[in-house]
C-alpha positions as CSV (number, residue, x, y, z in Angstrom):
1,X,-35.3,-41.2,-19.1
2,X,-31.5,-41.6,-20.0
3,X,-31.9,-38.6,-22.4
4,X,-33.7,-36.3,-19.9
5,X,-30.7,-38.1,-17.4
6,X,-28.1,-36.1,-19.6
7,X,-29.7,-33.1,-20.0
8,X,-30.5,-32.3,-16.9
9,X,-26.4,-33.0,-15.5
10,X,-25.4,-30.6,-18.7
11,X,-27.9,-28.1,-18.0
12,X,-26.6,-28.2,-13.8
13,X,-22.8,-28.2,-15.5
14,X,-23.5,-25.1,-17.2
15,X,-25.3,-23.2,-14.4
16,X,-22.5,-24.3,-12.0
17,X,-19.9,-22.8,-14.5
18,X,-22.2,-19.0,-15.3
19,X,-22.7,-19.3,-11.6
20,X,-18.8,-19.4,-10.8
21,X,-18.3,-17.0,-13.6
22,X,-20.4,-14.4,-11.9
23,X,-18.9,-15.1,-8.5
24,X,-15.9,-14.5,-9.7
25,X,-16.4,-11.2,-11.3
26,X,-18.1,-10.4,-8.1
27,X,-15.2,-10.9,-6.3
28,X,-12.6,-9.2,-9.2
29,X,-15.1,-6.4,-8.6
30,X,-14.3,-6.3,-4.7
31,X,-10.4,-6.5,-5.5
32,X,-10.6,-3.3,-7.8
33,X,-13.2,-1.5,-5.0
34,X,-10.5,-2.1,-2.3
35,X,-7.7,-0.4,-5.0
36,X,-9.6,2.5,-5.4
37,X,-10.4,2.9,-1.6
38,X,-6.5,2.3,-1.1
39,X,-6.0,5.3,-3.8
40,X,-8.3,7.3,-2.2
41,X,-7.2,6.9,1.1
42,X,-3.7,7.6,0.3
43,X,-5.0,11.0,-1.0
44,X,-6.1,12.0,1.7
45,X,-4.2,10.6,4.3
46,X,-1.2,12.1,2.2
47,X,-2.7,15.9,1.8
48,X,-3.7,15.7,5.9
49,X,-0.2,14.0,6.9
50,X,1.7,16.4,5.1
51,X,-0.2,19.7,6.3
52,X,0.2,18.8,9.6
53,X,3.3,17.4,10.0
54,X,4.8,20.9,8.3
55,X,2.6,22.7,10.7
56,X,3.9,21.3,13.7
57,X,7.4,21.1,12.3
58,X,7.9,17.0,12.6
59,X,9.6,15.2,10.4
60,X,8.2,12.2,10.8
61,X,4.6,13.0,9.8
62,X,5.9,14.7,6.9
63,X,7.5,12.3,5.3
64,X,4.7,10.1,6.4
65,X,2.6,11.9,3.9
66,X,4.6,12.4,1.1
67,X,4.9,8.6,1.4
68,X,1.4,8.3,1.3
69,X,0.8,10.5,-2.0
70,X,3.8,8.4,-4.0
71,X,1.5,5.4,-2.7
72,X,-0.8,6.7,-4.6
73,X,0.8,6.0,-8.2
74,X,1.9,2.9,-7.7
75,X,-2.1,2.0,-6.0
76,X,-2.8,3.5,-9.9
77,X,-0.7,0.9,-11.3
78,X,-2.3,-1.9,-9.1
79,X,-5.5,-1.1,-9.4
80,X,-4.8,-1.2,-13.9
81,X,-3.5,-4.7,-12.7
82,X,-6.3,-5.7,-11.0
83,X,-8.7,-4.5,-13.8
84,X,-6.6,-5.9,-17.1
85,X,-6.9,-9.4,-15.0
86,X,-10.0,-9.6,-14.7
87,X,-10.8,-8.5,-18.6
88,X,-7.2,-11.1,-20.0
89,X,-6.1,-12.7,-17.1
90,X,-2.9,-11.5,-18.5
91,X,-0.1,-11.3,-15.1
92,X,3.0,-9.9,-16.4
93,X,3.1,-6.2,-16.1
94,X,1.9,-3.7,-19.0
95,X,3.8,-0.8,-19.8
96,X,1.8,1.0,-18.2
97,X,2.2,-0.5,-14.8
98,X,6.2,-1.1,-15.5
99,X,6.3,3.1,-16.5
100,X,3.6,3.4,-12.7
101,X,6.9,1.4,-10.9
102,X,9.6,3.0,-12.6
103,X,8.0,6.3,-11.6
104,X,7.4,5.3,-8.1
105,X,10.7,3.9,-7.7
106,X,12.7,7.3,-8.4
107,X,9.9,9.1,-6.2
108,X,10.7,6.5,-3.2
109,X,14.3,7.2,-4.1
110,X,14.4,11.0,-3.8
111,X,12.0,10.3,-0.7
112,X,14.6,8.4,0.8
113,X,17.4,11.1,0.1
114,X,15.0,13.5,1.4
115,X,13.7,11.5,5.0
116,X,18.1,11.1,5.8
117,X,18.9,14.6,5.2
118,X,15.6,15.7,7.7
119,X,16.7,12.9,10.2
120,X,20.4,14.1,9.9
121,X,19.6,17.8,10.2
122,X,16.9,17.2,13.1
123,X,19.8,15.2,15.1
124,X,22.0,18.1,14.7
125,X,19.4,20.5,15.6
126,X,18.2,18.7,18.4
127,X,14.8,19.9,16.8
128,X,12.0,19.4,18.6
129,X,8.6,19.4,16.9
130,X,5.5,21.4,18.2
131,X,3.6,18.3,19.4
132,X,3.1,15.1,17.9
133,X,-0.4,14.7,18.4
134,X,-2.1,13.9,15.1
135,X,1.2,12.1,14.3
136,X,-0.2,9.3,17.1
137,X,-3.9,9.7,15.4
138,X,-2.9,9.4,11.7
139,X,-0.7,6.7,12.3
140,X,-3.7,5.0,14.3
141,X,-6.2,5.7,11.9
142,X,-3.7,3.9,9.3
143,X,-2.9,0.7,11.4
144,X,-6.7,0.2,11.5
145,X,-7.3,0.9,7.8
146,X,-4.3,-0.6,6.6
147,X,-5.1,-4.2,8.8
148,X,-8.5,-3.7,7.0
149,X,-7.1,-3.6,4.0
150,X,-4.5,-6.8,3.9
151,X,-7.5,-8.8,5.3
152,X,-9.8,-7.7,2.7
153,X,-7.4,-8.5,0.1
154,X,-6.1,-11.3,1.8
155,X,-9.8,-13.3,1.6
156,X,-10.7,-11.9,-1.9
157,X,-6.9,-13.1,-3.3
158,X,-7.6,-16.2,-1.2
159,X,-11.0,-17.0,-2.8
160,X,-9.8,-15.9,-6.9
161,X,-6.6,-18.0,-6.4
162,X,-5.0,-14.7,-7.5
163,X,-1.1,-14.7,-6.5
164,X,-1.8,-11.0,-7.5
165,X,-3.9,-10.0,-5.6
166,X,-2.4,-11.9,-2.5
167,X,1.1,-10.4,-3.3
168,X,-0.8,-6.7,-3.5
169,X,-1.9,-7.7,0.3
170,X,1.4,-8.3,1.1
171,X,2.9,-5.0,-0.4
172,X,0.8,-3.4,2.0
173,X,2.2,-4.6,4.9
174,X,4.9,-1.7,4.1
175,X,2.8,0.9,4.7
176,X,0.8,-1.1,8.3
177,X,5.0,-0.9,9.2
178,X,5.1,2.5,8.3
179,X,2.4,3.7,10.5
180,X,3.6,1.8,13.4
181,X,7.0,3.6,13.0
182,X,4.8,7.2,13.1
183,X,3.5,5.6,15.8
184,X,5.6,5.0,17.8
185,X,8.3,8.0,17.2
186,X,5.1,10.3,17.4
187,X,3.9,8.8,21.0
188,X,7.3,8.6,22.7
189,X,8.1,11.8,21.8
190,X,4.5,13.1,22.9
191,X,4.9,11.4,26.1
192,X,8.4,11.9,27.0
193,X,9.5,14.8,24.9
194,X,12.8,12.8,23.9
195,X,14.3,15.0,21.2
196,X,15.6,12.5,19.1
197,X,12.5,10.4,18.8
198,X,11.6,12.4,15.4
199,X,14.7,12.2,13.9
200,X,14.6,8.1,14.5
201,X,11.5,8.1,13.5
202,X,12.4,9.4,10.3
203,X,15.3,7.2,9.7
204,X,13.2,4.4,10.2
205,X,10.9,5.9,7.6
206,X,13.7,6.0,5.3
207,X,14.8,2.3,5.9
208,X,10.9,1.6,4.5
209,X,10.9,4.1,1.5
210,X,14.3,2.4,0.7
211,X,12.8,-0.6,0.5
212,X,10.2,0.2,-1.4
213,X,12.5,1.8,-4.0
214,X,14.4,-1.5,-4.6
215,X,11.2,-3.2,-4.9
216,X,9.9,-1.2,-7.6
217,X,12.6,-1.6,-9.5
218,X,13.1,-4.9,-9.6
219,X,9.5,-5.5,-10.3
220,X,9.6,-3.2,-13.6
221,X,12.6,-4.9,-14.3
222,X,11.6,-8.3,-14.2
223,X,8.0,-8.0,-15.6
224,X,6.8,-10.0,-12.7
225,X,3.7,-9.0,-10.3
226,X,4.0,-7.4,-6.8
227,X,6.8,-9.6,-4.8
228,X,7.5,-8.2,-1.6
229,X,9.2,-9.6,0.9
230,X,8.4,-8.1,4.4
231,X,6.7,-10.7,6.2
């Protein structure tokens, strides 16, 4: 009885740990779905962004799209994170995630150069753009997918106790920022035709893309996973 006893508790030890083994590559497998869905999006919010924000002349919604498409490398990077975890559960950064930041860091950096100059040229201009329209719906269609996307990676970081994954989450907040910016320059100057809303909304882009720079530098630098700060 004693011997059947212990068999039975080491055979219900080793299905409890192949049962939280496959759980958690269930979950690791969720973490990398989300990163490619966050490449993906970025694609193609980046191509649409960018088309119309240089067909209806605003700023804002251009350089909302260009942010997008350099989102898209360092999404590369994380997703290669997420994916050498789960095989190592290594968490400092590879060279090829430290060579992802480095190159996303000088592309947020000529971004930022490029987002003052528009800003300081539209104020100067007083341009106006043709209509902000589909600057209000991108930057709608981004809160919601964006809000998605910190929750999904929020529950699944939660669940793996992956500071990684959490951390990823919080990068993203950048971007749910971003599109309220859009947002917001997009609808006042829809609504009220202020000429300068653009250009702010712009600068404000800038401030973000700035941010971001700094932030991928320092992480290449130090080695260390995704660490940003916004709140």
């Amino acid at each position: 009885m004693i011997v059947h006893d212990k068999y039975d508790r080491t055979r219900l030890v080793h299905s409890a740990v192949a049962g939280g083994g496959a759980r958690e590559k269930k979950l690791y497998d969720v973490a990398f779905a989300l990163s490619i869905f966050t490449i993906t999006y970025n694609i193609i919010e980046g191509l649409v962004a960018t088309y119309f924000g240089y067909e209806d002349e605003t700023f804002a919604l251009f350089g909302f799209g260009l942010d997008s498409i350099i989102e898209t490398i360092s999404g590369i990077g994380i997703a290669h994170m997420v994916y050498r975890i789960r095989r190592n559960n290594h968490v400092s950064h590879d060279d090829f995630e430290r060579t992802a930041l480095r190159v996303t860091g000088f592309a947020f950096y000529a971004l930022t150069l490029v987002l003052v100059g528009m800003a300081i040229n539209n104020t100067l201009t007083q341009h106006r753009p043709e209509t902000t329209f589909w600057g209000v719906v991108i930057s709608l269609i981004s809160i919601l997918i964006m809000w998605a996307l910190i929750y999904g990676k929020r529950k699944v970081g939660s669940q793996l106790g992956s500071e990684a994954i959490l951390a990823d989450a919080n990068c993203t907040k950048v971007c749910f920022y971003m599109s309220l910016v859009l947002l917001a320059a997009s609808g006042v100057y829809e609504w009220t035709r202020f000429v300068y809303a653009d250009a702010i909304g712009t600068e404000g882009l800038a401030y973000f893309s700035a941010t971001e720079e700094k932030e991928c530098f320092a992480k290449a630098r130090s080695g260390l996973l995704c660490s940003c700060e916004q709140g």
